[in-house]
C-alpha positions as CSV (number, residue, x, y, z in Angstrom):
1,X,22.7,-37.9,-28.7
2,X,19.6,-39.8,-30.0
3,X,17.4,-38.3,-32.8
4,X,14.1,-39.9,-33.2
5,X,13.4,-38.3,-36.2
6,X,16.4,-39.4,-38.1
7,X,16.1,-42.8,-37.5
8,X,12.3,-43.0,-38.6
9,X,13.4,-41.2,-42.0
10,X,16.2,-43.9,-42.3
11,X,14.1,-46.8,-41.7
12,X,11.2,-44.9,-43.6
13,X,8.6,-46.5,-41.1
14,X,6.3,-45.3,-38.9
15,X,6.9,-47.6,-36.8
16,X,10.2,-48.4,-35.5
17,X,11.7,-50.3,-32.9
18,X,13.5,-48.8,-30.6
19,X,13.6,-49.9,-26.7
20,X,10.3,-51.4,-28.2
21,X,7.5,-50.1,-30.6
22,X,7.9,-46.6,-31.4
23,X,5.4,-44.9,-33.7
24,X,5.3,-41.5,-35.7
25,X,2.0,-41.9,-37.1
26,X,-0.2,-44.0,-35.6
27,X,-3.1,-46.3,-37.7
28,X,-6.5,-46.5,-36.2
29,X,-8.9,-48.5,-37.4
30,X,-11.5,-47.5,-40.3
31,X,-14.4,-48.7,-39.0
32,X,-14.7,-46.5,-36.4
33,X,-17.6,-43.9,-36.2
34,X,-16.3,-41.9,-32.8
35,X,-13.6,-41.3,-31.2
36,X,-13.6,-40.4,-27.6
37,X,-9.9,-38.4,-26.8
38,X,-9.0,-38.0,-23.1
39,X,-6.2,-35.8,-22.4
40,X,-4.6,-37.5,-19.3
41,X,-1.3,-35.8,-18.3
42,X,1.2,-33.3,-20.3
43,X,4.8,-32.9,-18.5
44,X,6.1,-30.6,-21.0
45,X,6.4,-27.0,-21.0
46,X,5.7,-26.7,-24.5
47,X,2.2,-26.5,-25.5
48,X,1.0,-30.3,-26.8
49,X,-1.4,-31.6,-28.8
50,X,-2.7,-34.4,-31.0
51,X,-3.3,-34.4,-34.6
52,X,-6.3,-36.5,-36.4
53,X,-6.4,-37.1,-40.0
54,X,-9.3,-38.9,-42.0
55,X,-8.5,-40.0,-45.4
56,X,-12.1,-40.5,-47.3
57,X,-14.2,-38.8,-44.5
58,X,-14.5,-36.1,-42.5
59,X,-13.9,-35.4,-38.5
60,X,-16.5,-33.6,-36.5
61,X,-15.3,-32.1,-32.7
62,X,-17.3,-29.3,-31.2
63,X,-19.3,-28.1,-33.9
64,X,-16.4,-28.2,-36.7
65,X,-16.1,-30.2,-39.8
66,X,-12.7,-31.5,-41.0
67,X,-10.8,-34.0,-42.6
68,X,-7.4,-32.5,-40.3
69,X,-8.3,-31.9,-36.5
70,X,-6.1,-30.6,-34.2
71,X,-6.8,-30.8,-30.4
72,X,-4.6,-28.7,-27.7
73,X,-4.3,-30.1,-24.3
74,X,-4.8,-26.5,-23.0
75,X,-7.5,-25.4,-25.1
76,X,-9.8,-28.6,-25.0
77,X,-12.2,-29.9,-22.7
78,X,-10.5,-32.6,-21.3
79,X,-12.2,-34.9,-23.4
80,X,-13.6,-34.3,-26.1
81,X,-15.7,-36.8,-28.7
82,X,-14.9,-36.7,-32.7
83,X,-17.8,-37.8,-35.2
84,X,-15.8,-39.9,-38.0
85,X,-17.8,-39.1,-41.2
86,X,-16.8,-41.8,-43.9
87,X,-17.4,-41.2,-47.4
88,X,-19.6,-43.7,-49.0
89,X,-17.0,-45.0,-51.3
90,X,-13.0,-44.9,-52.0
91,X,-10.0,-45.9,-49.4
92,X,-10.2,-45.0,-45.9
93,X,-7.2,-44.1,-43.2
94,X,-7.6,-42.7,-39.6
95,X,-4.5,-41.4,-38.5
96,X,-2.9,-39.4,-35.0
97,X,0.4,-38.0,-34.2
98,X,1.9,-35.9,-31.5
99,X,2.2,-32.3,-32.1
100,X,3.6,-29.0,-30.0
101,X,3.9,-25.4,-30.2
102,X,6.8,-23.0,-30.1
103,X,6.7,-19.6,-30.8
104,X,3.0,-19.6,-32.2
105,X,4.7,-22.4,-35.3
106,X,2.9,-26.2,-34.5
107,X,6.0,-28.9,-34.8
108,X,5.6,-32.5,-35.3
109,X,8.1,-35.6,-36.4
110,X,11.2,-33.2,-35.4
111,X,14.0,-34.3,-33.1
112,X,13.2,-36.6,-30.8
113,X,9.3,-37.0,-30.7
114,X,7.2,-40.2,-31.2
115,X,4.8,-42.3,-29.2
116,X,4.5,-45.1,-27.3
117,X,1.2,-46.7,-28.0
118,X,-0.3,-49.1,-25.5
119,X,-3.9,-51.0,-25.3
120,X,-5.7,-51.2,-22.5
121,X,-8.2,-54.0,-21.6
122,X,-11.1,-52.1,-22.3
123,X,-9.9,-50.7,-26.1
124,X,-8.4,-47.6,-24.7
125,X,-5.4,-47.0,-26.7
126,X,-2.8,-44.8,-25.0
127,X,-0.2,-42.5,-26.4
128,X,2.6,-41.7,-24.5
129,X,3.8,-39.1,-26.4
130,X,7.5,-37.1,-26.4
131,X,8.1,-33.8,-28.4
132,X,11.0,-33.2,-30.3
133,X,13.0,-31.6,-27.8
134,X,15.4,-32.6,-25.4
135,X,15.8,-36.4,-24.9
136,X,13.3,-38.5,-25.7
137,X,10.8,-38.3,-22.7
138,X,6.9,-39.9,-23.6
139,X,5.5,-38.2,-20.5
140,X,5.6,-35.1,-22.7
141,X,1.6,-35.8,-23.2
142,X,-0.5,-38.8,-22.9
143,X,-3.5,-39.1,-24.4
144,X,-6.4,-41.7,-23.8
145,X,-8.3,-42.5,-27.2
146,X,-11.6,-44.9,-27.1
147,X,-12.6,-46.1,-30.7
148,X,-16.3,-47.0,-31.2
């Protein structure tokens, strides 16, 4: 059986290739202000998310102030729009990854999960995400993110 995880520790990428791109963590760009995440399908039974990191700035989603979001497809609006606050000086990095819940404990980079990551004409980028269980399956959750 295949295990994602393994193989991204062996390579120690975040991007591998396997049947194609396959990404852990994904980059977005740092000159972004918002972020506009769509959550467009989950076929999982496990609860799903997405995690957003900011490196020299902070992320503002509904009223809260972070440099670590986390947004749950059952517990968001269906899209919901993060303020990227950059710091006036030192390195920047925007980051997102996959996550999932079992038993109350969030999971991420475990078994077989990692994401697909498409671009759509308009500047959508789209993870197709799979969580780390079962074989690898990246209709687990796919998210819709819009940079500005």
């Amino acid at each position: 059986m295949i295990d994602l995880s393994s193989i991204f520790a062996e390579q120690q990428a975040s991007e591998i290739d396997w049947n194609g791109p396959l990404f852990s963590i994904y980059e977005l760009p740092t000159s972004v202000n918002r972020l506009g995440v769509e959550f467009k399908h989950r076929g999982s039974e496990l609860r799903q998310g997405v995690r957003l990191k900011a490196r020299g700035g902070k992320l503002e989603a509904n009223g809260v102030e972070e440099s670590d979001l986390v947004l749950w497809e059952d517990s968001s609006p269906p899209r919901v729009d993060v303020l990227v606050r950059w710091a006036k000086r030192g390195s920047r990095s925007l980051r997102v990854w996959n996550c999932w819940e079992v038993n109350g404990v969030m999971h991420a980079w475990l078994g077989n999960a990692g994401m697909r990551v498409e671009r759509e004409p308009e500047g959508t980028i789209v993870l197709r995400c799979s969580d780390g269980h079962g074989e690898p399956d990246f209709g687990d959750l796919v998210v819709g993110i819009a940079a500005e």
